[in-house]
Steps between C-alpha positions, in 0.01 A plus 500: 500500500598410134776276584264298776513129312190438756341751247634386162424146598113555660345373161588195675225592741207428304643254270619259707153364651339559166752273366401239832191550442526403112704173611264384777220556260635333246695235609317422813208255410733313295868494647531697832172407703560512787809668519334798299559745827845512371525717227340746664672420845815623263325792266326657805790449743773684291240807434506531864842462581535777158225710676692506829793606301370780338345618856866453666655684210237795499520525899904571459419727273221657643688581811820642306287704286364659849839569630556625186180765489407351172177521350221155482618487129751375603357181668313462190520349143329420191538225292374455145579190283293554167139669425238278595189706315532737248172673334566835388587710770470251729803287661523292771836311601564195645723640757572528846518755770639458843553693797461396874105447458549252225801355686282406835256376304632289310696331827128467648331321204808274398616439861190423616356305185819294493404392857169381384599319248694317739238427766261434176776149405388350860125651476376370156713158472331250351253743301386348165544864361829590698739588149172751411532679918855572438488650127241710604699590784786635321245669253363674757864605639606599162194736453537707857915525404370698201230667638745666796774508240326675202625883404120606345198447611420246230768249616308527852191425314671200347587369784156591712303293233765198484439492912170522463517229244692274739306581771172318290683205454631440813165603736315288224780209540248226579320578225286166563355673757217765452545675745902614418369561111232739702780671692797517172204653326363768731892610585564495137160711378534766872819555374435588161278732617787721651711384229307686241533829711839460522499493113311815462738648766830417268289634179485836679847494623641477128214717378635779726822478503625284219682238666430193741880486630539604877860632461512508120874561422621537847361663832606820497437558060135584575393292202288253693183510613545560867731769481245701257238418749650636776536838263332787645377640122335227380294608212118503512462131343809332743254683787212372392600118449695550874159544633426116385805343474526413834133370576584241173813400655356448864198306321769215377669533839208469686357175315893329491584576878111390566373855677122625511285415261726266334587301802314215415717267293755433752374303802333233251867479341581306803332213235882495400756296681664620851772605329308702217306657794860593649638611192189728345432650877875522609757525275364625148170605321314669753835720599450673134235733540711700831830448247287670240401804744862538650658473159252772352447694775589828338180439285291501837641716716381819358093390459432533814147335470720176360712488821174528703342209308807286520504534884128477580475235255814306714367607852087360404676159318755471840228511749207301248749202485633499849099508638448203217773323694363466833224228398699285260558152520659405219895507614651658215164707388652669838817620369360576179273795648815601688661496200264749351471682771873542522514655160249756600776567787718574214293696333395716758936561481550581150143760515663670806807573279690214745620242228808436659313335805248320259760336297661429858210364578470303200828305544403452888213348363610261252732325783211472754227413220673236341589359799158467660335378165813264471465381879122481410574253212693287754217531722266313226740288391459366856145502550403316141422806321269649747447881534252566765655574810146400698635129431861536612679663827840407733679476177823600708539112592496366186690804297764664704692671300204589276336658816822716610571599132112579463482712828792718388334587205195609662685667730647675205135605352383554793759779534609393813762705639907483383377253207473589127128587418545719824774753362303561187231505558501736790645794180209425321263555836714829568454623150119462508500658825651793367322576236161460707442348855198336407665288230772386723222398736363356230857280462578471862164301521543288210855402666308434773237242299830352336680401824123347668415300142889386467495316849183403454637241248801447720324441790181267345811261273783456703393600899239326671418086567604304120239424371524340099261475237417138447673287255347464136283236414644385149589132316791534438624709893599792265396824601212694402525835254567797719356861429781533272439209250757224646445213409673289752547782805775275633700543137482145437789428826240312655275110480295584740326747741683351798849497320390925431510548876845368542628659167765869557283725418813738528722419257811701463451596131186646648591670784823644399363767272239573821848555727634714294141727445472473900854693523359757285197541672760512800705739401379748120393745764880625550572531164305879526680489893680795496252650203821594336539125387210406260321864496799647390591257206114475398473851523788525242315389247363761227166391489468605886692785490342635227129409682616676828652804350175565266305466797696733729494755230125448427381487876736739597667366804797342500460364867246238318788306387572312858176382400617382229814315602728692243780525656691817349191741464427370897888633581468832321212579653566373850850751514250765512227363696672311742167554729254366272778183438480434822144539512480223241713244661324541798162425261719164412577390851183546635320269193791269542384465896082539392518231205699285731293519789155452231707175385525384846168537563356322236682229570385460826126568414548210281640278757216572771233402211676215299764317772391631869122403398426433177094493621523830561548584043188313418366675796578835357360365157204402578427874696568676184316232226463810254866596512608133496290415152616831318885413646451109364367640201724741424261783455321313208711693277577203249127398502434896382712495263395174351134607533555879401804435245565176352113365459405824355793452254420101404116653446615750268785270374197238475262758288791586247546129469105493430558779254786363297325186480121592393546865369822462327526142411183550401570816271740314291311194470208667369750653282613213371198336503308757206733413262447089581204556426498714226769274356273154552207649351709616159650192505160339442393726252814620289733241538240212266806385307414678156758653315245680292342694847890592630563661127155675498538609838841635478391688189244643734729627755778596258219727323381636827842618565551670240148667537609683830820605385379629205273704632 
C-alpha cells in the first residue's frame, strides 16, 4: 500500500478543484467568462480520473490481500503531511486516511460532480454570474474530497462546514431573489443546528480518549480513537462520554443528510440551480451524515438505544417524505422528498448494523438522483422554466431522449426489478426485516409509496396528450424567471417565443453526462452481484470491520453479521451454521421477489390514476379533502416550527434588542451624562477666569489633603 503512487499523489484530490475553483473565481469576470467551466472541467476531471485510480489500485489489492488471508490493515493507510492544530495536548493533522470506504467515495462525489459540472456548461450558458457557479462548484468539490479524505474527526468537520458553506451560496445563487436568500438561509441556520452537536460530539471524543484521529498511527497500533472505542475496558469516564457521543454525532448527521426534525432545509434548496439540486441531493452534502455513521460505527454499535434512534429516526423520515410526495406539484420538490426519504432508507441500513448495503445504496443513488434532477433540468429548460407538472404532459414528443433517459431512472428509484436502486435496496429491506418484521413492513411500504409517487411524475410529464404551458408574454420574447432565478429560461439561444419552440432543447453537452448517469442507473446494481464484489471490498475496510465485530461481540451472535453485509464474519459463521445461512438467503430471495413485486405494483396503481384516467386522482382527492390538505401541506410542520420556534426566538431576540437599547444604552448614558452635568455646572461657577480663585482654591484642596492623611 506504501508504494501505491495513486496514494502518494491523492493530495492532488482536493487541490486540484480548489485550485479551479481559485482560477474561475478569479479570473472569470474579467478574462475567462464564458469559458470559466474550464478550469474546473480540468481540476474536477483529473480528481476523478485520480479517484478511479486509487479505487482500481485498492480493488487489486483488496482481492490479493484476501487470497492472501491478510488482515483490513492491510487495505488501509494513513497519511499525515504536517500538524494542522496544536494546543497543548491537543494535535490534529492535516492528513489522510484511506481504505476501500474512502476509496468508493471519493469515485461517487468526484465522478459524479465532474459530470455535473459538465451538464452545468450547457445548463447555465449565458448566466450573468456563470464564472461565480463554477468557483463555487469546485469549492464545494474541494470541501467533500476532504471531508471523505480526512484521518480525524476534525478534518471531517472541516470539510462538513466548507459544504455547508457552499451549499449557502449556491441554493442562495440568485441572491436577487427573496425567496433563494430565504432558502440559503434556513439550510445554512438547520444545519448549524446539527452542526453544533456534532461539535460537542468531537469535544467528548478527545475528552475521553485524547485523540480525534480514527486510525492514529496505523490500524492495527490501537492509538486512535476507534480502536480504543471498540476496547472492552473502557474506563468509567470513556463509558460515560460513549453514552453521548453517538446521539451528538447522529444530531450533525441528521441535520446534513436532512432526517427528522432537521429535514426542513432541503426541499426549499431546490431555490438553487438544477444542477445544485443534483449535486447537494445526489452526489455530495447530503451523503455525509450516512458516511459519518458508517465511518464511526464502532462508536454506535454498542449503545444500543443510539442504533434504535438512528433506525426509527430513518424509518419515520423514509415514510414522512415519501407520503409528502404523493401531492406535490412542483417537479423537482418531487425528487427532493425522495431524496430525503431515500436517506432515511439509508439510515434505517447503517442502525440495523447493514452499512455495507446503505453505502450501496448510496452510490445506486447518486446515479439515479442525478440523473432524474439532471433530466428534470432539461425538462424546464424546455418548458421556459416552469415546474408545475399540472401545466405540462406528453413531454415524450417533444423530448425523446429526455423521456427514455428519465424513465430509466425512475425505474431505478422505483426499484424496479434487475435495475440499480433494486439490488440495494432490497439488503437494506432484508436487514430491517430481520431485526423486526414490523420495520421491514414499515420499508416494504415506503418502497411501495416510492414506486406510485415516481410514476406519478413519469406518467403526468412525459405520457399522456402534449399539452405546453403557454409562451411568455415579455418585450423583448425573452423568457420569464423560472422557480430557479433564470433570467432568460431559454439561456439567451433564443429572439423570440416562437424561435424557443424550434430551439434543441437536447443538446449534447447536456445530455451526455445524463447517458452516462442512465448506464449507472442501468447497471450499479451488479457491482454488489455476486455480494462478493462490492460487499466484500467495502467490508474490508476497518471502520466496518471494526463496527461488525464490536457488535457481534456485544450482541452476542455472530449470525447478525449477514445482516450486516460483512463478508468474513458472514463466512465464519455460516461454516458452522450452514442451516441458518441458508435460512438467510432464502430471507434475501424472497425480499428480492416481495420488493419487486411492491415496485410493480406501484407502478401500475400510478398508471390506472395518472395515464389510464387521470379523472379518477382528483376523484380520489376530493374523497379524502382532509388527507389531501395535510399531504399538500406537508403536515404543517414548517408553519410549527416558524410559529413555535423561530417567532418565539425574533420575540425574545426583539426584547434583548429592547434591552440593550433602553436598559443598557441607557445605563451608560446616564453614566455619562452625571458627569456632563456636573462638569457644565463647575464650569459656570469655577472656571470665571481668575487666577486669584484657581490659587485660593488649590490651596484649599492641597490643605484638605493633607488634613485626611494626616489624620
Amino acid at each position: 500500500m506504501q508504494e501505491l503512487l495513486s496514494v502518494k499523489y491523492s493530495f492532488l484530490i482536493p487541490l486540484l478543484p480548489l485550485l479551479a475553483a481559485m482560477i474561475s473565481g478569479f479570473l472569470g469576470a474579467k478574462w475567462l467568462k464564458g469559458r470559466s467551466h474550464w478550469p474546473i472541467w480540468l481540476g474536477v476531471g483529473a480528481s476523478a480520473a485520480l479517484s478511479i485510480k486509487l479505487l482500481i489500485d485498492m480493488l487489486a489489492l483488496s482481492h490479493s490481500g484476501a487470497e492472501a488471508g491478510e488482515h483490513a490493515a492491510g487495505l488501509s493507510i494513513v497519511w499525515n503531511y504536517f500538524t494542522w492544530i496544536s494546543a497543548g495536548d491537543f494535535k490534529a493533522q492535516a492528513g489522510f486516511f484511506f481504505d476501500s470506504l474512502t476509496a468508493t467515495m471519493l469515485c461517487v462525489v468526484c465522478g459524479i460532480g465532474f459530470l455535473i459540472t459538465i451538464f452545468s456548461a450547457g445548463y447555465m450558458k449565458g448566466e450573468a454570474g456563470y464564472f461565480r457557479f463554477f468557483a463555487y462548484l469546485g469549492l464545494f468539490i474541494f470541501a467533500m474530497t476532504c471531508l471523505v479524505m480526512g484521518e480525524n474527526l476534525i478534518m471531517l468537520y472541516l470539510g462538513w462546514e466548507g459544504v455547508g458553506l457552499c451549499s449557502y451560496l449556491l441554493i442562495g445563487y440568485y441572491y436577487d431573489k427573496p425567496s433563494a436568500r430565504e432558502a440559503a438561509k434556513k439550510a445554512f441556520l438547520v444545519n448549524r443546528v446539527g452542526d453544533f452537536g456534532f461539535a460537542i460530539g468531537i469535544m467528548l471524543a478527545y475528552w475521553a480518549f485524547g485523540t480525534v484521529s480514527y486510525f492514529g498511527q496505523g490500524v492495527g497500533t490501537g492509538t486512535g480513537l476507534l480502536e480504543m472505542a471498540a476496547q472492552s475496558n473502557l474506563s468509567a469516564t470513556q463509558q460515560l462520554a460513549m453514552q453521548w457521543i453517538p446521539f451528538c454525532l447522529m444530531i450533525g448527521a441528521f441535520g446534513k443528510s436532512a432526517q427528522f426534525p432537521l429535514y426542513v432545509w432541503l426541499p426549499d434548496a431546490m431555490e438553487g440551480p438544477t444542477p445544485v439540486s443534483a449535486l447537494i441531493h445526489a452526489a455530495t452534502m447530503v451523503t455525509a451524515g450516512v458516511y459519518l455513521i458508517a465511518r464511526c460505527g464502532v462508536l454506535f454499535v454498542t449503545n444500543q438505544p443510539a442504533m434504535v434512534t438512528v433506525t426509527v429516526v430513518g424509518a419515520f423520515t423514509a415514510l414522512l417524505a415519501a407520503s409528502i410526495a404523493l401531492r406535490q406539484f412542483d417537479l423537482k420538490k418531487v425528487f427532493a422528498y425522495s431524496t430525503v426519504s431515500q436517506l432515511g432508507f439509508m439510515f434505517v441500513g447503517v442502525g440495523t448494523l447493514a452499512s455495507v448495503p446503505a453505502v450501496f445504496h448510496l452510490i445506486t443513488h447518486a446515479f439515479f438522483k442525478a440523473l432524474l434532477f439532471l433530466g428534470s433540468g432539461v425538462v424546464m429548460h424546455a418548458m421556459l422554466g416552469e415546474l408545475d407538472m399540472r401545466k405540462f404532459s406528453g413531454l415524450k414528443r417533444k423530448l425523446p431522449l429526455t423521456r427514455v433517459l428519465m424513465l430509466i431512472g425512475c425505474l431505478a428509484l422505483s426499484g424496479f426489478p434487475l435495475l440499480a436502486g433494486f439490488f440495494s435496496k432490497d439488503e437494506i429491506v432484508a436487514s430491517a426485516w430481520i431485526h423486526s418484521k414490523f420495520l421491514g413492513l414499515v420499508m416494504l411500504f415506503t418502497a411501495f409509496l416510492t414506486a406510485y409517487y415516481t410514476f406519478r411524475l413519469y406518467f403526468r410529464v412525459f405520457e399522456g396528450p402534449e399539452v405546453l404551458p403557454p409562451a411568455p408574454e415579455t418585450d423583448h420574447g425573452h423568457g420569464p424567471a423560472d422557480a430557479q432565478g433564470h433570467a432568460d429560461a431559454a439561456h439567451g439561444q433564443s429572439d423570440h417565443a416562437g424561435d424557443h419552440a424550434h430551439h434543441n432543447h437536447e443538446p449534447a453537452l447536456m445530455m451526455v453526462p445524463l447517458i452516462v448517469l442512465a448506464v449507472g442507473a442501468l447497471l450499479a446494481g451488479y457491482l454488489n452481484f455476486p455480494k462478493e464484489n462490492l460487499g466484500e471490498f467495502l467490508g474490508r475496510s476497518p471502520s466496518l470491520q471494526l463496527a461488525y465485530e464490536g457488535a457481534a461481540h456485544h450482541y452476542g451472535d455472530t449470525g447478525i453479521a449477514m445482516a450486516m453485509g460483512q463478508v468474513e464474519i458472514a463466512e465464519d459463521w455460516a461454516k458452522n451454521n450452514a442451516t441458518a445461512a441458508e435460512e438467510e438467503h432464502s430471507l434475501h430471495l424472497t425480499m428480492m421477489i416481495v420488493s419487486g413485486f411492491i415496485a410493480v405494483a406501484g407502478i401500475f396503481l400510478a398508471y390506472q390514476v395518472h395515464l389510464k384516467d387521470r379523472a379518477r386522482a382528483e376523484r380520489l382527492a376530493a374523497s379524502a379533502p382532509i388527507l389531501v390538505a395535510v399531504l399538500e401541506n406537508k403536515y404543517w410542520i414548517d408553519e410549527i416550527y416558524h410559529n413555535g420556534i423561530v417567532e418565539p426566538l425574533r420575540d425574545v431576540g426583539q426584547a434583548f434588542f429592547a434591552i440593550d437599547q433602553y436598559l443598557i444604552d441607557g445605563v451608560v448614558w446616564l453614566l455619562g451624562f452625571v458627569p456632563q452635568v456636573g462638569g457644565f455646572t463647575l464650569k459656570k461657577t469655577v472656571q470665571r477666569g481668575y487666577l486669584q480663585g484657581y490659587a485660593a482654591a488649590m490651596l484649599f484642596g492641597v490643605a484638605a489633603i493633607l488634613i485626611v492623611v494626616l489624620l
